[in-house]
Structures are given as structure tokens and as C-alpha cells.
C-alpha positions as a LaTeX table, in Angstrom:
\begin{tabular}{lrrr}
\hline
Residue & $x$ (\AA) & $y$ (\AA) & $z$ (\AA) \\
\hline
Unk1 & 58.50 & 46.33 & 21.23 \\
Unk2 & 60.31 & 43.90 & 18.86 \\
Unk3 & 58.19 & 40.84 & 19.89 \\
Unk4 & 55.42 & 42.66 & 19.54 \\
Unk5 & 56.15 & 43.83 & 16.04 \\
Unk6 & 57.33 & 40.42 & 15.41 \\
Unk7 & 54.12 & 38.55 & 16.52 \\
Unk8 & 52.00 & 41.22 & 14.86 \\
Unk9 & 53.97 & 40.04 & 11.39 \\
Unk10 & 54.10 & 36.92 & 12.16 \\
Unk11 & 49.93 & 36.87 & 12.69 \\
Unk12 & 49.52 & 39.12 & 9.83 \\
Unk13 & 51.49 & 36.51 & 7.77 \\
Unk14 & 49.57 & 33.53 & 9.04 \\
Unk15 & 46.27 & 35.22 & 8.16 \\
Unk16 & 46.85 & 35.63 & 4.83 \\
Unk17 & 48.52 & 32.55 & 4.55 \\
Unk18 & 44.52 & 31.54 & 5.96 \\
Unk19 & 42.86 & 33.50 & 3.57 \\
Unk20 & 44.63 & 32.29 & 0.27 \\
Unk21 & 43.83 & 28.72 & 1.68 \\
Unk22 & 41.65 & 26.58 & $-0.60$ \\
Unk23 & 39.34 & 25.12 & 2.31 \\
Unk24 & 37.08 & 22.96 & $-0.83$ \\
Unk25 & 38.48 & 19.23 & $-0.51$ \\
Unk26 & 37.60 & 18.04 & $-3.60$ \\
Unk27 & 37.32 & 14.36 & $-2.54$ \\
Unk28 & 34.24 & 15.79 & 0.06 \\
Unk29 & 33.11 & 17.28 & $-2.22$ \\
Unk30 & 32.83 & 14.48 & $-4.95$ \\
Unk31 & 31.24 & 12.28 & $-1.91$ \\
Unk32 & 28.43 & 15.14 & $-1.31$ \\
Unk33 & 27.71 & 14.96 & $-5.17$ \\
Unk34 & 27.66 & 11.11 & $-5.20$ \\
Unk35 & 25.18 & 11.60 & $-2.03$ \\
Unk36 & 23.14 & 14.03 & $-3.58$ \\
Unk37 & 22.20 & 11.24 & $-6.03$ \\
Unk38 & 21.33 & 8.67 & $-3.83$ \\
Unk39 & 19.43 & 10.96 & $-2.12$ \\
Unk40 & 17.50 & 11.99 & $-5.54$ \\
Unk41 & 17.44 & 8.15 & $-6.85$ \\
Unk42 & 15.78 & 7.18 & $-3.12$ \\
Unk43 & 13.43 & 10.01 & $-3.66$ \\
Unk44 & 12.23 & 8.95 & $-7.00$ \\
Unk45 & 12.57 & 5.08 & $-5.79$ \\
Unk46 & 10.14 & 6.22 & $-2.83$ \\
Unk47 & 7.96 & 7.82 & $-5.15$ \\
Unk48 & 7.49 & 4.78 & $-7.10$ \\
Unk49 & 7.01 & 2.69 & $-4.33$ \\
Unk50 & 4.27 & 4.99 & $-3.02$ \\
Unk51 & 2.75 & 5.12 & $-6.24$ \\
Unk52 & 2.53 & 0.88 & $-6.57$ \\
Unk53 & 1.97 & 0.49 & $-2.46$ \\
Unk54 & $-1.37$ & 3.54 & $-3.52$ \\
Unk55 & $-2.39$ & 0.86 & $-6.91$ \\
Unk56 & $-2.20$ & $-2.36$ & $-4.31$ \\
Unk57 & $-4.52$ & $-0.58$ & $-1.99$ \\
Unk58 & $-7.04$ & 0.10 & $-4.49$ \\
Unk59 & $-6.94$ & $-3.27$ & $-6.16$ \\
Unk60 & $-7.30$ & $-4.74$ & $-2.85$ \\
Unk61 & $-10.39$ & $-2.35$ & $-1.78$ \\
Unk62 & $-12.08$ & $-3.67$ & $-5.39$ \\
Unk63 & $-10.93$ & $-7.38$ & $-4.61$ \\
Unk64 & $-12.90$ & $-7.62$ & $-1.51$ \\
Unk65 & $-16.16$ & $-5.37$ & $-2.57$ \\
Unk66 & $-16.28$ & $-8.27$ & $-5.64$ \\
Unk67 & $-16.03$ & $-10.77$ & $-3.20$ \\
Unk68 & $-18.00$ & $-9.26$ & $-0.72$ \\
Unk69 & $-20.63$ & $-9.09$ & $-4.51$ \\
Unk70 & $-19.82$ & $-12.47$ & $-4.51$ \\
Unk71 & $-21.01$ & $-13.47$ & $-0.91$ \\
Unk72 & $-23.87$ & $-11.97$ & $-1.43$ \\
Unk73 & $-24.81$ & $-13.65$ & $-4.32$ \\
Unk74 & $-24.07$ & $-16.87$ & $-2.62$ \\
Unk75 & $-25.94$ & $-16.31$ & $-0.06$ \\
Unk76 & $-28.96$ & $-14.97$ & $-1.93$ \\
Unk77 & $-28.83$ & $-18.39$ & $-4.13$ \\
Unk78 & $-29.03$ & $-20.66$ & $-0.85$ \\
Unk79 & $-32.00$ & $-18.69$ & 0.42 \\
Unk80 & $-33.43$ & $-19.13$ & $-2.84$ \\
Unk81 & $-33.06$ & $-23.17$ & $-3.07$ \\
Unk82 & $-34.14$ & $-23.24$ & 0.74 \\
Unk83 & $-36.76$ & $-21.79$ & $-0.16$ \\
Unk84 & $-37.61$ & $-23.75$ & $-3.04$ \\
Unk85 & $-37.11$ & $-26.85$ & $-1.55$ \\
Unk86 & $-39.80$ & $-26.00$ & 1.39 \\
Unk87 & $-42.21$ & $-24.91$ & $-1.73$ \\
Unk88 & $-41.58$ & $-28.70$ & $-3.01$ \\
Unk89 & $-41.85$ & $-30.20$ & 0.57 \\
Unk90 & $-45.10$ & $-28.43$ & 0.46 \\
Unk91 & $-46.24$ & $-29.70$ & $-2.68$ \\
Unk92 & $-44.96$ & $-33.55$ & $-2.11$ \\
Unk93 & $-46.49$ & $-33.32$ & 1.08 \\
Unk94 & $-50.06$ & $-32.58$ & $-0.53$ \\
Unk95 & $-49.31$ & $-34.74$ & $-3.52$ \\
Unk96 & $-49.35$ & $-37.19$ & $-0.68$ \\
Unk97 & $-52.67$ & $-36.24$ & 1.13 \\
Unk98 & $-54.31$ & $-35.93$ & $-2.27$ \\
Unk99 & $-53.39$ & $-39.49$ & $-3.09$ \\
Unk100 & $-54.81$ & $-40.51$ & 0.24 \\
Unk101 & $-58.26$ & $-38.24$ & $-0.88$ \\
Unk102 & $-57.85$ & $-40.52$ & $-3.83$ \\
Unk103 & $-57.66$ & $-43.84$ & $-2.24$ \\
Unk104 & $-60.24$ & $-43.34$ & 0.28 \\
Unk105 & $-63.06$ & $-42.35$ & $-2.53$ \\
Unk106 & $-61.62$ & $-45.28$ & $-4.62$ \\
Unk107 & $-62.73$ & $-47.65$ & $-1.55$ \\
\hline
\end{tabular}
């Protein structure tokens, strides 16, 4: 009966010896705080990123509609002058008959 009176002390004593532990290690706890705000500075870092990665995207989409504006233009101007130049071929090329017209009834 006395070991078992002595363990049951000797247990009682090492559980409150447990309890009035302090189980907060201060220098874990300083390292959760510091991670805590690299986790919040990454967030807002993120958040930036996002925000200039979301400003690149549209600047880009505008970018290539202008040039796609451009493009078009181009390629409106060189049917344009193809044009044109087939309206002068057209014209030098009865310029030319004309002139022959005018040589014949000059003979």
C-alpha cells in the first residue's frame, strides 16, 4: 500500500508541477510574430504585383489594338496608291493613244 500511496503523490506532485508549467517559449513565439509579418508584407507585396502584372495586361491589350489601327491604316494607304497608280497607268496609256489619234490626223 505504501508504493501505491507513494506513486499516487509522487504523480499528483508531477501534475501540478505540469500544470504551473509555462509551456509559451517566448523565442517561438517572437519567430511566429516576425512570420506573421512576412506573411502580411508578401500579401501586400502580392497584391501590388497583381495590381501592376493587371495595368501591363491592359496596356498591352491597347498597344496591339493601336497597332493593329495602325496596320490597317497601312494597308488601306497601299490599296489606295495601287489603286491610283492603275488610274494613272490608265490615263498615260490613253494620253498615249490620243497622241497617236493626233499624229495620224496631222498626216
Amino acid at each position: 500500500m505504501k508504493t501505491d500511496s507513494e506513486k499516487e503523490k509522487k504523480l499528483s506532485f508531477a501534475l501540478n508541477r505540469l500544470k504551473s508549467l509555462d509551456l509559451q517559449n517566448p523565442a517561438l513565439k517572437s519567430n511566429l510574430e516576425n512570420l506573421n509579418a512576412q506573411k502580411n508584407q508578401l500579401e501586400i507585396e502580392k497584391k501590388q504585383i497583381e495590381e501592376k502584372y493587371l495595368n501591363l495586361t491592359n496596356e498591352h491589350k491597347k498597344l496591339n489594338q493601336k497597332l493593329d489601327d495602325i496596320n490597317q491604316q497601312k494597308a488601306d494607304e497601299q490599296k489606295k496608291e495601287t489603286e491610283f497608280s492603275e488610274k494613272i497607268d490608265e490615263l498615260n496609256q490613253e494620253t498615249d493613244t490620243l497622241l497617236e489619234e493626233i499624229d495620224k490626223w496631222q498626216m
